[in-house]
FIKOLZA-1660 file (N, C-alpha, C; in steps of 0.1 Angstrom, whole numbers, plus 5000, padded with zeros to 4 digits):
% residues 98
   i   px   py   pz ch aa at
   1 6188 1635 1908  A  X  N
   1 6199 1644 1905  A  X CA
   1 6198 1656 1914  A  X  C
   2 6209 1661 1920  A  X  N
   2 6207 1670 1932  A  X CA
   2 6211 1686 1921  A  X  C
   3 6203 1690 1926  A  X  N
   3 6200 1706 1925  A  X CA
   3 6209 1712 1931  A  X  C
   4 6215 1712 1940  A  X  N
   4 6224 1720 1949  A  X CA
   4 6228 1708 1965  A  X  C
   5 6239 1710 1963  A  X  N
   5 6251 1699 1972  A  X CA
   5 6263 1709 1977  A  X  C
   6 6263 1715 1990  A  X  N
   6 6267 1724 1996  A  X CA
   6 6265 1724 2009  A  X  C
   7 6276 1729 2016  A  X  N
   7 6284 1736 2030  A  X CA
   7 6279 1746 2036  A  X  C
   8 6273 1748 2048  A  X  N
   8 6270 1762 2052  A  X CA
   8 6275 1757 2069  A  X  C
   9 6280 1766 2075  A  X  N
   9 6288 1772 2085  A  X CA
   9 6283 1776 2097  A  X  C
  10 6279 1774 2105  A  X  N
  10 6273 1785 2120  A  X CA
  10 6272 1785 2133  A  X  C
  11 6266 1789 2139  A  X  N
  11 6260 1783 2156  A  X CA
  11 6249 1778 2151  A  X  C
  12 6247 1764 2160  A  X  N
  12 6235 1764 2163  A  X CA
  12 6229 1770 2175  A  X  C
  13 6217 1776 2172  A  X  N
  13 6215 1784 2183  A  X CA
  13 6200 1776 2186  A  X  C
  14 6195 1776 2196  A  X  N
  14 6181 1774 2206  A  X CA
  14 6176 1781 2207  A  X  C
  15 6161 1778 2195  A  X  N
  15 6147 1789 2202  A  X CA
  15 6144 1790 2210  A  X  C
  16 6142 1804 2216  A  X  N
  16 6137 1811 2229  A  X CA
  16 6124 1808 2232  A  X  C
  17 6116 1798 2228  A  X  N
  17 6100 1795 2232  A  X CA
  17 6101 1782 2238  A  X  C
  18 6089 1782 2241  A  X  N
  18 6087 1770 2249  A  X CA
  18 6096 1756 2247  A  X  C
  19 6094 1751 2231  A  X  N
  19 6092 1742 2224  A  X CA
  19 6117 1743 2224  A  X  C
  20 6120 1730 2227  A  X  N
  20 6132 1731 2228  A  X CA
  20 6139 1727 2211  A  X  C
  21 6137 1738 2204  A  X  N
  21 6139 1737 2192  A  X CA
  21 6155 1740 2191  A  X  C
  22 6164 1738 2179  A  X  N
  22 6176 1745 2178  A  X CA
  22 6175 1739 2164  A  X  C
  23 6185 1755 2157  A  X  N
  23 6183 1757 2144  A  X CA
  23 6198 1764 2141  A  X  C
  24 6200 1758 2129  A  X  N
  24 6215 1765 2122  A  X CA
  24 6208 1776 2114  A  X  C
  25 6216 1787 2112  A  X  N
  25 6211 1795 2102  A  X CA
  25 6221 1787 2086  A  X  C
  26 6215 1791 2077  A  X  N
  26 6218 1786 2065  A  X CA
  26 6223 1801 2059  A  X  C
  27 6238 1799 2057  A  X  N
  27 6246 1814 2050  A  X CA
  27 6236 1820 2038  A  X  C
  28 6238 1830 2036  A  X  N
  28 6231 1839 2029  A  X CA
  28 6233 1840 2012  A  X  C
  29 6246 1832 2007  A  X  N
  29 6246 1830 1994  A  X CA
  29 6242 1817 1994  A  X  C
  30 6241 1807 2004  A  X  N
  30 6231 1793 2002  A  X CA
  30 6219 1795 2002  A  X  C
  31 6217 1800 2007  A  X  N
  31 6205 1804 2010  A  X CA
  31 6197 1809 1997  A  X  C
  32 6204 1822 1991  A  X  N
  32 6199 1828 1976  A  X CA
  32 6199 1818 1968  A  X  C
  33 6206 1805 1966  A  X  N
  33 6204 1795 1958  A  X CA
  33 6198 1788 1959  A  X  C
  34 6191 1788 1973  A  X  N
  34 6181 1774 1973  A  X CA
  34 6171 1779 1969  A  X  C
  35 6167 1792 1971  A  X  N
  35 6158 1800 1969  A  X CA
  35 6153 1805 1957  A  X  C
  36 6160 1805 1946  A  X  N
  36 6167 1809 1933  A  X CA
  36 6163 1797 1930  A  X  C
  37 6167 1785 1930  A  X  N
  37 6167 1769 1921  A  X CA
  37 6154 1760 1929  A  X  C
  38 6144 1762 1938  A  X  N
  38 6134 1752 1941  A  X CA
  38 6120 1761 1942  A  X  C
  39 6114 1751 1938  A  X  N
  39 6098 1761 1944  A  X CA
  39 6093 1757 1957  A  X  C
  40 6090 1766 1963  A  X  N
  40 6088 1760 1979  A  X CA
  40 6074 1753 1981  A  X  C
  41 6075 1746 1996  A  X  N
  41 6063 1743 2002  A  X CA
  41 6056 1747 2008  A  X  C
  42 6047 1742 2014  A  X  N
  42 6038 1748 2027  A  X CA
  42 6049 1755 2032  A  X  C
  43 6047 1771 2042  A  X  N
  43 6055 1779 2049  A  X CA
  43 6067 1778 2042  A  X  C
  44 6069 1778 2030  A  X  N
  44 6081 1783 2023  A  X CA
  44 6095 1775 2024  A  X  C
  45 6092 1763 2033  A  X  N
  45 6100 1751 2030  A  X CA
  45 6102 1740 2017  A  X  C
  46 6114 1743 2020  A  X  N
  46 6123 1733 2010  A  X CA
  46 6128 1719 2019  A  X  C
  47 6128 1709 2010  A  X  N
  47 6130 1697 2010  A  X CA
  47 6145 1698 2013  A  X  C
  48 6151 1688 2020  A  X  N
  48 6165 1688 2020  A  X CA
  48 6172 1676 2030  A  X  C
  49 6185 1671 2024  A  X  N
  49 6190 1656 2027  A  X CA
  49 6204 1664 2034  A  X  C
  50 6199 1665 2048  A  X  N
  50 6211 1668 2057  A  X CA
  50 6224 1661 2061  A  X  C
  51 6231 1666 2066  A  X  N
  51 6245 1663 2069  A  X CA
  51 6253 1665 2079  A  X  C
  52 6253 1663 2092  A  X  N
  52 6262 1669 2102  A  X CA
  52 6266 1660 2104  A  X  C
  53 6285 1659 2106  A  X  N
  53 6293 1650 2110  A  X CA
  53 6288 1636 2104  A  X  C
  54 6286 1622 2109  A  X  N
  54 6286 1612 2105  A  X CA
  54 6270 1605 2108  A  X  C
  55 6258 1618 2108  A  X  N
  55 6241 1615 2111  A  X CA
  55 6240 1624 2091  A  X  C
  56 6232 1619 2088  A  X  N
  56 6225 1623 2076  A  X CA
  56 6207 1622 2083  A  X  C
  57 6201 1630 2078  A  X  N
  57 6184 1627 2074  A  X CA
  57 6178 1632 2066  A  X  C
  58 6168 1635 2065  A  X  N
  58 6160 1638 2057  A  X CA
  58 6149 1650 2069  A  X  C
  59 6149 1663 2058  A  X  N
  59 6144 1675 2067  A  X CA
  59 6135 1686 2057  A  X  C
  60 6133 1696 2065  A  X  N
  60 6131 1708 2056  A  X CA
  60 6141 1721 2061  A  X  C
  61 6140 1728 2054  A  X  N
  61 6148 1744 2061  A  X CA
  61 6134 1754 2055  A  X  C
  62 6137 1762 2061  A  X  N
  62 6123 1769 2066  A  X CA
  62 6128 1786 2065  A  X  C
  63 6119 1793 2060  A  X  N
  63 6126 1807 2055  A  X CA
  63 6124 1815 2069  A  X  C
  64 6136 1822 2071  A  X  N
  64 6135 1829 2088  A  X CA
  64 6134 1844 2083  A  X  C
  65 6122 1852 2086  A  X  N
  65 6118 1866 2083  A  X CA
  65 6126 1874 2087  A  X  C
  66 6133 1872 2100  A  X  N
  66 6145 1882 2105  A  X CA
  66 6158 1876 2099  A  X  C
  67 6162 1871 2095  A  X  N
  67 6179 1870 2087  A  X CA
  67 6177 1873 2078  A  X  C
  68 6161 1867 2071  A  X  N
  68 6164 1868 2056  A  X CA
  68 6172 1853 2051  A  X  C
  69 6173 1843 2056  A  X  N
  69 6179 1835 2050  A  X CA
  69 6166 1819 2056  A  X  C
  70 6174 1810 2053  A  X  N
  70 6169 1796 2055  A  X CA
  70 6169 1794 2070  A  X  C
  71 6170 1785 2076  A  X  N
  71 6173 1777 2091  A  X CA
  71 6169 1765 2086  A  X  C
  72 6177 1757 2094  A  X  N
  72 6180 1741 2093  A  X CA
  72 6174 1736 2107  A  X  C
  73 6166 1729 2109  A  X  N
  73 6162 1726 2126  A  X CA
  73 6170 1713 2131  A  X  C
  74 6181 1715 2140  A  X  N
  74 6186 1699 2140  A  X CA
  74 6180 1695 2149  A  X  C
  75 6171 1681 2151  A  X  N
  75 6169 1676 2163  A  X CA
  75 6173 1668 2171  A  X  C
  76 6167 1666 2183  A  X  N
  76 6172 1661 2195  A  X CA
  76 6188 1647 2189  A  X  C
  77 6179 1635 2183  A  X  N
  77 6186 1627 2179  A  X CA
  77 6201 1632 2173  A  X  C
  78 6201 1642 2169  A  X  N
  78 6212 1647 2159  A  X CA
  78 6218 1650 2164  A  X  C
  79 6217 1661 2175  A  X  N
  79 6225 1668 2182  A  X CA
  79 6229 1659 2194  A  X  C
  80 6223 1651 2200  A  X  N
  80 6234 1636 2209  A  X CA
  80 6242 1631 2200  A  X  C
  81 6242 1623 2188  A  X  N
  81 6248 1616 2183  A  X CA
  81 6261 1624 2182  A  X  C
  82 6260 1635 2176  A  X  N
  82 6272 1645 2173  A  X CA
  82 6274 1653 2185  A  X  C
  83 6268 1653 2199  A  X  N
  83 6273 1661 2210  A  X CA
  83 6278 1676 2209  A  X  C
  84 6259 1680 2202  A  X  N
  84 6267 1694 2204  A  X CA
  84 6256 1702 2212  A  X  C
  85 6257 1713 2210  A  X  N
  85 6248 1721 2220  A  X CA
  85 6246 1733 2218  A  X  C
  86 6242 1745 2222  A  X  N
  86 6240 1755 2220  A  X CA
  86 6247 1765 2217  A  X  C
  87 6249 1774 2206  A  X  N
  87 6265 1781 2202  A  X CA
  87 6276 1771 2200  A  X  C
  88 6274 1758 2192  A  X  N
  88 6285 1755 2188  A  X CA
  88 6286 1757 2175  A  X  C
  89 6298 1751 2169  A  X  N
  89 6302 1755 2153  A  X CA
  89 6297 1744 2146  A  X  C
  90 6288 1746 2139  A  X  N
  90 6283 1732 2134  A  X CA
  90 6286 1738 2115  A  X  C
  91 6284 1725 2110  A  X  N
  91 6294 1725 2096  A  X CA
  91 6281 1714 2090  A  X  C
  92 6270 1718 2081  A  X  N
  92 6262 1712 2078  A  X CA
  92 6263 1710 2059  A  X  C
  93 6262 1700 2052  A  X  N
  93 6261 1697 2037  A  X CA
  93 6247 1697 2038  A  X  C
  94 6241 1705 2027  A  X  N
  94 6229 1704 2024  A  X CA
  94 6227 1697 2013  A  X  C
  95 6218 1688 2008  A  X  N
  95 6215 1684 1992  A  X CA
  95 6203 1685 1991  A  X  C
  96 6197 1699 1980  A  X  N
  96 6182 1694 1978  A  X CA
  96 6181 1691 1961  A  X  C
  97 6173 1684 1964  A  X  N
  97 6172 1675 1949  A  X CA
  97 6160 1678 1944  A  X  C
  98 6163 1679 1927  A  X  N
  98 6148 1686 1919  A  X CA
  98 6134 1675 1919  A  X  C
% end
C-alpha cells in the first residue's frame, strides 16, 4: 500500500564534483510529507518507486542540507531514455510505500 503517490516539478540540475551525478530537487511540501510519513535510512534516505516520463525504477531520495528538502538522483540510463539534460523541466511521480 503506498504511503504517498505524488508529482514534484524542477530542473534537473548536475553536481558540480567530479562524480557526473544529476539530481531533481523534490518541492518542499513533498518533501515535508515524505519526511512526516516514513522513517529514514542510512544518510536519511527514503525508499522510493520513481517516475519520469515512460522509465519507472526503483531509487532513494536523499535529504539535501542546503534546500532543506529531498533530491531525487536520476541516472545516466534515465536521462537517455527520456533525453534530457541539464536545466531541463523534469515532472517526476514519486511512490513510497510503508
Amino acid at each position: 500500500m503506498a504511503i504517498i503517490d505524488a508529482e514534484t516539478v524542477g530542473p534537473l540540475r548536475r553536481w558540480s564534483g567530479d562524480a557526473a551525478w544529476y539530481f531533481l530537487t523534490v518541492d518542499a511540501a513533498l518533501s515535508d510529507e515524505i519526511r512526516d510519513s516514513t522513517e529514514p535510512r542510512g544518510f536519511g534516505s527514503v525508499r522510493v518507486e520513481a517516475t519520469i516520463g515512460a522509465t519507472t525504477w526503483h531509487t532513494s531520495v536523499f535529504p539535501d542540507s542546503a534546500s532543506g528538502c529531498f533530491v531525487l538522483p536520476v541516472k545516466a540510463a534515465v536521462r537517455r531514455a527520456e533525453l534530457l539534460d541539464d536545466g531541463d523541466t523534469v515532472t517526476a511521480r514519486l511512490v513510497v510505500r510503508g
